[in-house]
C-alpha positions in Angstrom: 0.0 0.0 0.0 2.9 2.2 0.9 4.7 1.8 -2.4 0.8 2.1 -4.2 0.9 5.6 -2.7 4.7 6.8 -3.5 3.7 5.6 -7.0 0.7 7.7 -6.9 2.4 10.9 -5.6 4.9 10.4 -8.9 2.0 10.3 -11.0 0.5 13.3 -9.7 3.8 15.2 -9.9 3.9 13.9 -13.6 1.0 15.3 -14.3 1.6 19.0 -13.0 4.8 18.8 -14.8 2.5 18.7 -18.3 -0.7 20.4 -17.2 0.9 23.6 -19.7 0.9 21.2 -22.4 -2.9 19.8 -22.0 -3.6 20.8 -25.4 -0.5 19.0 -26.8 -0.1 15.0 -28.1 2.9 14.5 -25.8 0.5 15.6 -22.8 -2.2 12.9 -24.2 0.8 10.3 -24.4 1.4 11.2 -21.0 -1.9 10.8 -19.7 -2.4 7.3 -21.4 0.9 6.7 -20.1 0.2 7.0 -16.6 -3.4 5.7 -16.7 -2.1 2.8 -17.5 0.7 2.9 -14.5 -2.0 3.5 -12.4 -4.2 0.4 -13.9 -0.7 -2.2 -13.6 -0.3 -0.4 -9.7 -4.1 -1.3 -9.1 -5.6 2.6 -8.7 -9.1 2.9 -10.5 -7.7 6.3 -10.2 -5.4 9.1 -9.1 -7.1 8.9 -5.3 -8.8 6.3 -4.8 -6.8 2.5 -5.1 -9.1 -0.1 -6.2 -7.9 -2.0 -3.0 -9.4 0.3 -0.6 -12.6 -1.4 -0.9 -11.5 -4.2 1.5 -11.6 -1.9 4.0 -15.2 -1.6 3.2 -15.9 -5.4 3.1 -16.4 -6.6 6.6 -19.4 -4.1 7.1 -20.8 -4.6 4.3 -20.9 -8.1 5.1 -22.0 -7.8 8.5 -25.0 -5.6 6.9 -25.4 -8.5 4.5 -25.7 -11.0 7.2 -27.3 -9.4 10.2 -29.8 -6.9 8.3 -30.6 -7.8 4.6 -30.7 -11.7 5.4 -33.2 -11.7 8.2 -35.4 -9.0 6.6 -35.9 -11.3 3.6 -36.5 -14.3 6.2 -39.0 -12.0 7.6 -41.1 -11.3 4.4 -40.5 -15.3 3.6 -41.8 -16.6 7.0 -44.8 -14.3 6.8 -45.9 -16.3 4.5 -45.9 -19.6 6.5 -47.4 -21.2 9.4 -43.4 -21.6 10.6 -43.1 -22.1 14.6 -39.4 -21.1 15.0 -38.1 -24.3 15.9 -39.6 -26.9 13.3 -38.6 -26.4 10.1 -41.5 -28.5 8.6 -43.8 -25.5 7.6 -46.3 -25.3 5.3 -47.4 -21.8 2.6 -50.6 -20.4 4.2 -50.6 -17.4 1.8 -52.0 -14.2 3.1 -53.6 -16.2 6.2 -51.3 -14.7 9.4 -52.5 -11.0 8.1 -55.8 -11.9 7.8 -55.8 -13.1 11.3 -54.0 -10.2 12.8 -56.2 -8.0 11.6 -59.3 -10.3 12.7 -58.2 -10.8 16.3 -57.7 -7.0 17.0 -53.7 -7.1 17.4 -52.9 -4.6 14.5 -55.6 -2.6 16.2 -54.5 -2.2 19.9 -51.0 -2.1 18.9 -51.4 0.8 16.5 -53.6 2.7 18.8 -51.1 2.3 21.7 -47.7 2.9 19.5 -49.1 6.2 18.3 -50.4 7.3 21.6 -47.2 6.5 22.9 -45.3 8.2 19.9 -46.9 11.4 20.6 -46.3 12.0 24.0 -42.9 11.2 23.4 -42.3 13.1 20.7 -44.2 16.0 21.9 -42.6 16.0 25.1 -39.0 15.1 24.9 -39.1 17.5 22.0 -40.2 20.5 24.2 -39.1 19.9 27.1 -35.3 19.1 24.9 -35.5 22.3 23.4 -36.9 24.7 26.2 -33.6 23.5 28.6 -31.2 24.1 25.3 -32.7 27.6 25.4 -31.8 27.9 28.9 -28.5 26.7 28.9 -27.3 28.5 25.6 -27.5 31.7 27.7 -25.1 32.9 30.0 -25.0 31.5 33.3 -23.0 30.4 35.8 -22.3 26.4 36.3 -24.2 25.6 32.5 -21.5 23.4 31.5 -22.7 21.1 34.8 -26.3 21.6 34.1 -25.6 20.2 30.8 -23.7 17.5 31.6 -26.4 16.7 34.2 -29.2 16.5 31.9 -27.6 14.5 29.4 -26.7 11.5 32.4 -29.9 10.0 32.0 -29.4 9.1 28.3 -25.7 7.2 29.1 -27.8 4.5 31.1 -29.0 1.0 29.3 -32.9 0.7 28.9 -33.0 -2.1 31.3 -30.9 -0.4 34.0 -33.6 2.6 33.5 -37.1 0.4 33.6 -35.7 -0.8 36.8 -35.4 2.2 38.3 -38.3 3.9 37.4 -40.2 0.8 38.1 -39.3 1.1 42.1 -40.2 5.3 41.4 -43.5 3.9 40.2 -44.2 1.2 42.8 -47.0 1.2 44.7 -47.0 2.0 48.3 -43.5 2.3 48.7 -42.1 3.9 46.1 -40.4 7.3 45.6 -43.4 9.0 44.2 -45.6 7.3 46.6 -42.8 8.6 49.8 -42.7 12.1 48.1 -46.2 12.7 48.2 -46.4 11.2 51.8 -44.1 13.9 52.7 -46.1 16.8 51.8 -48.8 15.3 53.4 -50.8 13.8 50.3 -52.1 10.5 50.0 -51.1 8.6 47.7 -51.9 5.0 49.2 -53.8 3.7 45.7 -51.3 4.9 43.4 -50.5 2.8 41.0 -49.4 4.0 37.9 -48.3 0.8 36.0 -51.0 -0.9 37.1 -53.8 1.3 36.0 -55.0 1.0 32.7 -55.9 3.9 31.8 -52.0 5.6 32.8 -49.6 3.2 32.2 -48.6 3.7 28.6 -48.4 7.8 29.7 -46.2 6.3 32.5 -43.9 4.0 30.6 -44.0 7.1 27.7 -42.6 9.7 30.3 -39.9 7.0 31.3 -39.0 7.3 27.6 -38.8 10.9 27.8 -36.7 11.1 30.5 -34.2 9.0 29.1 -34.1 10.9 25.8 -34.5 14.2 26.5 -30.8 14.8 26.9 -29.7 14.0 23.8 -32.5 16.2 22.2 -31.6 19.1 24.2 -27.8 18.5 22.8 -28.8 18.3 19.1 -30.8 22.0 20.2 -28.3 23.2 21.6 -25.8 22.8 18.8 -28.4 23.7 16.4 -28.4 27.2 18.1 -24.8 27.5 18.8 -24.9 28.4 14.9 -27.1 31.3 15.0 -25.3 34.3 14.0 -24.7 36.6 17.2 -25.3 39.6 14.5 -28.6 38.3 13.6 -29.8 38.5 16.7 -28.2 42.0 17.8 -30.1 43.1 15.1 -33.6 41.7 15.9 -33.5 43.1 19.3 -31.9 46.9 18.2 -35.8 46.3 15.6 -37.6 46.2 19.5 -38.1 42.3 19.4 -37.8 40.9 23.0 -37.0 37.6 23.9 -40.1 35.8 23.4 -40.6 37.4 19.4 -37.2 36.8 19.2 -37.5 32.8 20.1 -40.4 32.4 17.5 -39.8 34.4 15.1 -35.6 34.5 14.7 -34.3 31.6 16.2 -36.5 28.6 15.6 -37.1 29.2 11.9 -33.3 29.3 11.8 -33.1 26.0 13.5 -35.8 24.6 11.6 -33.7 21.6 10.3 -32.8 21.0 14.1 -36.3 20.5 15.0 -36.5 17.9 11.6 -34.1 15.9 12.8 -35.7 15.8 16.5 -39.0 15.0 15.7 -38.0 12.5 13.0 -35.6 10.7 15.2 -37.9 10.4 18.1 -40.7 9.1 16.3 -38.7 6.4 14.9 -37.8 5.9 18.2 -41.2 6.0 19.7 -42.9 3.7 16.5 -40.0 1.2 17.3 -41.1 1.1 21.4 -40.3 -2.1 22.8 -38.2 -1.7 25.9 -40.6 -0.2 28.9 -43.1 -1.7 27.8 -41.7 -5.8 28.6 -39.2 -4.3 31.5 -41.6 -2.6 33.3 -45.6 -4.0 32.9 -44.9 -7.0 30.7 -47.6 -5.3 28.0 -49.8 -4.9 30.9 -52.2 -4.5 32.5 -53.9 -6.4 30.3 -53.1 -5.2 26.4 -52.7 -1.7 27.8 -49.1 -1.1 27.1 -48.9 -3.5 23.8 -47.4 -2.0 21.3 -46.3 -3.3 17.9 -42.9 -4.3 18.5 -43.9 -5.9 22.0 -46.6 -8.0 20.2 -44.2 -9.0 17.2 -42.1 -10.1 20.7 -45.1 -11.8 22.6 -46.0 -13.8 19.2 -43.1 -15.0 18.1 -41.5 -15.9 21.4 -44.7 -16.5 23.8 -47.3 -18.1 21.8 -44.9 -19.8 19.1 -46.3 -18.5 15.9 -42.6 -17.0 13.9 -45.3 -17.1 10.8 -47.8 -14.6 12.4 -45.2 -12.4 14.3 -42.9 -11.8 10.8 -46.6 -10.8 9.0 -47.4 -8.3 12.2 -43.4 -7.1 11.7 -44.1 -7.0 7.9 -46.9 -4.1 8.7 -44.8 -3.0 11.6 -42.1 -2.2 8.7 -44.2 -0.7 6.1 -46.0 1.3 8.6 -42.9 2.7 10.1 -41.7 4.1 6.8 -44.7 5.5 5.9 -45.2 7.4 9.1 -41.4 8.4 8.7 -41.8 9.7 5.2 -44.6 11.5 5.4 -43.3 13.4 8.6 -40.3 14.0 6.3 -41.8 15.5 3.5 -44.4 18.1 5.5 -41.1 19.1 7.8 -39.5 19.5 4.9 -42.2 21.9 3.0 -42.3 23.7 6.4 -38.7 24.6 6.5 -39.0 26.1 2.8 -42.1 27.9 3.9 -39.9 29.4 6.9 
């Protein structure tokens, strides 16, 4: 490789030698000529060496293997009654999407993945950008503050359901013992295992663990407002909150693009809180689509069913995805 490159740097000093004769047949002989050094030495061309592309091969063929390989599996097995463990399965056609949509799973799990989506998205979003507000002005300790707010997202989903699992529990937990101490009662709380509030609770988990890394895409986002910019808006009489709406989040409009998309990716995909910390419970309350694909395939034993539900799960996800894309995008031409 070292010797490929010494070659190359030759070649390129060649070729400033002639560039004052480009219009002349000894240049053109001397191009030819060192196209063809270049093809015995391996180079496709002047910077790039053919060979490089090894580097490229072992991701590409982890990609191959642990992504593109089991995604056609998936489309294949949705097609078949396949169990996951015997391998003698038979074509049953279109039959695992009829039945999810007949039993209601597509249903519930839709419903509960969008709720949860929403307050996610809604809520990690402002609550990401109102502290990167706060901490891109000057005050005193904001390199702590920041640092503090972005702990939560270093920690593993499990370690975090764990946690906020004893925060949530009932009668002795730290929400329960907060509320005790300013004299409230708060004896049949029971977040997680009131239908009507878990999702919202396992969502708010989500939110707490995320918001720190929305709040540092934010804050870089307006780190690159021009200081100028916003002298002049306030020497025009804008104050702080016409300067907010009107100045600085139109200029980081393609912040706010790649905040919302991310965390509604992130919120279509939900899996995590809802088997750490109610199990889909209580009863299909917190099932969303990624914890049925889960309870199907691994619980009840039907791989056939569960890559048909992940199958919708996928298409669904991308249109969602796109769709947010494209109006985000119109609204940042429009701004």
């Amino acid at each position: 490789m070292r010797k490929a490159y010494s070659s190359l740097e030759s070649l390129r000093g060649l070729c400033g030698l002639r560039i004052c004769l480009a219009g002349s047949r000894p240049f053109k002989r001397e191009v030819n000529s060192v196209k063809s050094r270049a093809k015995r030495l391996g180079l496709n061309s002047l910077t790039f060496p053919r060979r490089m592309y090894l580097f490229a091969a072992p991701a590409l063929a982890l990609f191959l293997v642990f992504w593109v390989f089991p995604l056609i599996q998936m489309f294949f097995y949705s097609f078949t009654n396949f169990n996951g463990i015997n391998f003698n399965y038979d074509f049953v056609g279109l039959k695992n999407f009829v039945n999810i949509f007949k039993d209601g799973t597509l249903g519930n799990s839709i419903r509960n993945t969008l709720v949860y989506t929403i307050v996610m998205v809604g809520a990690s979003n402002l609550l990401g950008l109102a502290i990167a507000l706060a901490l891109n002005s000057n005050i005193r300790l904001k390199t702590l503050f920041r640092t503090c707010c972005y702990i939560p997202a270093l920690f593993s989903a499990i370690v975090v359901g764990f946690i906020w699992s004893y925060v949530y529990m009932p009668r002795s937990g730290l929400l329960v013992s907060l509320i005790t101490l300013v004299g409230g009662d708060a004896s049949k709380l029971n977040i997680l295992g009131n239908h009507k509030v878990a999702l919202y609770g396992i969502a708010l988990v989500e939110v707490w663990k995320g918001f720190g890394s929305t709040m540092i895409i934010y804050l870089a986002g307006l780190q690159t407002l021009d200081e100028n910019l916003l002298e002049a808006a306030r020497i025009d009489g804008c104050n702080e909150w016409q300067l907010m709406r009107l100045v600085k989040l139109p200029l980081i409009s393609a912040t706010i693009t790649i905040n919302v998309i991310l965390s509604a990716i992130g919120g279509l995909k939900a899996f995590d809180y809802a088997f750490i910390m109610t199990s889909g419970g209580p009863g299909k309350a917190t099932n969303t689509l990624m914890f049925n694909v889960y309870r199907i395939a691994f619980n009840e034993q039907l791989m056939g069913k569960a890559s048909a539900l992940s199958v919708i799960s996928f298409f669904c996800i991308i249109i969602v995805t796109v769709l947010m894309l494209y109006v985000m995008n119109k609204r940042e031409v429009e701004l």
